[in-house]
Phi, psi and omega in degrees: 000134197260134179264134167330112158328271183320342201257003181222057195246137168231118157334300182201137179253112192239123170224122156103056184285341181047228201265006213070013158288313150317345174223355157337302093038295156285332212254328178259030187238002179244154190222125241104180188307152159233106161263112177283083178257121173227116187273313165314104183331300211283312183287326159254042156271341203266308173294281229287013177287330200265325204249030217257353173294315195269141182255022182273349201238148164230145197271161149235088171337001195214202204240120151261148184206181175298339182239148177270133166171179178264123137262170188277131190234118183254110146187148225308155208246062183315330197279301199295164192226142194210097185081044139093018185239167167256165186322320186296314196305312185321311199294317223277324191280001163282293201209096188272326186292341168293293177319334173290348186217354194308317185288356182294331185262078192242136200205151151293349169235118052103269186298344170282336173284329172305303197291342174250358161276319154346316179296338204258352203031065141246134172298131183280323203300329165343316199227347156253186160199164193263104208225166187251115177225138202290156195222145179211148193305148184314296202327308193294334192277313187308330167291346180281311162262040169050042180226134195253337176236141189234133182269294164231159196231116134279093171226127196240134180194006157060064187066031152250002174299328208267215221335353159286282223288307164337305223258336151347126171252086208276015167248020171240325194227125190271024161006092184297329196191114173239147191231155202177126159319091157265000180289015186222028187241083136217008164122200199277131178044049172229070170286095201211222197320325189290306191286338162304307189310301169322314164277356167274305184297333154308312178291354103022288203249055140098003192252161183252117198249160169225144166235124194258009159172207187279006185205018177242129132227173174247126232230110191217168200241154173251185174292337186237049150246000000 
């Protein structure tokens, strides 16, 4: 039985939703279903702390990515203590502006996270680690929550939006508005073949593109697409 349309509609969608600081603003400006996905323990505990007033929202505990299974996920190691201060203090003395953002860098790929600590000259191995965290496909995600239309799509996923977004099964799900990193989808600061394709296979299916600053574009539907 196909489930009612009004009833599996979600307002907004965030995957690599962090602690919620970045999005606060939206999120208490919305008002409908809200899905929240964040794969880091600490930081989403950290969102539904923030969020904790509101009844609108379900949290997701885990990772989408194109495919389902538990993969190796690379980021900064927020839990540890090190001479009785945490790790972020080590960091800070190093780099205070890397440290203003470390915990933002959590990636499936290895070397993009290494590549933004290079800039900073910090040994990444310091200060990350590598954990097995469960992933599960767009598809799969939308069947876990029963939602067949999304009013905006958010994804900061630190160089994996070109394969999420591949991976949409755009005969299951109707997406009004999608926003999405592209300075990182050919590798670190790098927009080349990968990011012409996106934007061809959007246009594709009917959207309207903006770039909506040095590091957003934003990907939409009008009344007559």
């Amino acid at each position: 039985m196909l489930l009612e349309e009004s009833k599996c509609g979600a307002e907004l969608v965030v995957i690599g939703a962090h602690n919620g600081s970045k999005i606060e603003k939206l999120v208490r400006s919305t008002a409908g279903k809200i899905i929240l996905v964040e794969p880091v323990k600490d930081l989403f505990f950290k969102l539904k702390e923030r969020f904790q007033d509101l009844n609108n929202i379900t949290y997701c505990n885990y990772g989408v990515s194109s495919t389902t299974g538990i993969k190796d996920f690379y980021r900064f190691n927020s839990e540890s203590i090190v001479n009785g201060e945490p790790l972020i203090r080590k960091l800070e003395k190093q780099s205070l502006e890397l440290a203003s953002f470390a915990d933002e860098l959590g990636s499936l790929r290895e070397e993009h996270i290494k590549s933004h600590y290079k800039v900073y000259n910090v040994n990444p191995d310091d200060f990350n680690i590598k954990e097995e965290i469960q992933f599960f496909s767009f598809k799969e995600f939308i069947y876990k929550n029963q939602i067949i239309n999304i009013n905006s799509l958010q994804i900061d996923t630190e160089g994996h939006d070109y394969d999420i977004i591949k991976s949409i099964p755009q005969d299951k799900i109707k997406i009004n508005e999608l926003i999405f990193e592209w300075k990182h989808l050919d590798g670190f600061f790098k927009a080349e073949k990968k990011c012409e394709d996106i934007l061809e296979y959007l246009a594709s299916y009917t959207y309207k593109l903006e770039f909506l600053d040095d590091e957003n574009i934003r990907a939409y539907k009008t009344q007559n697409s």
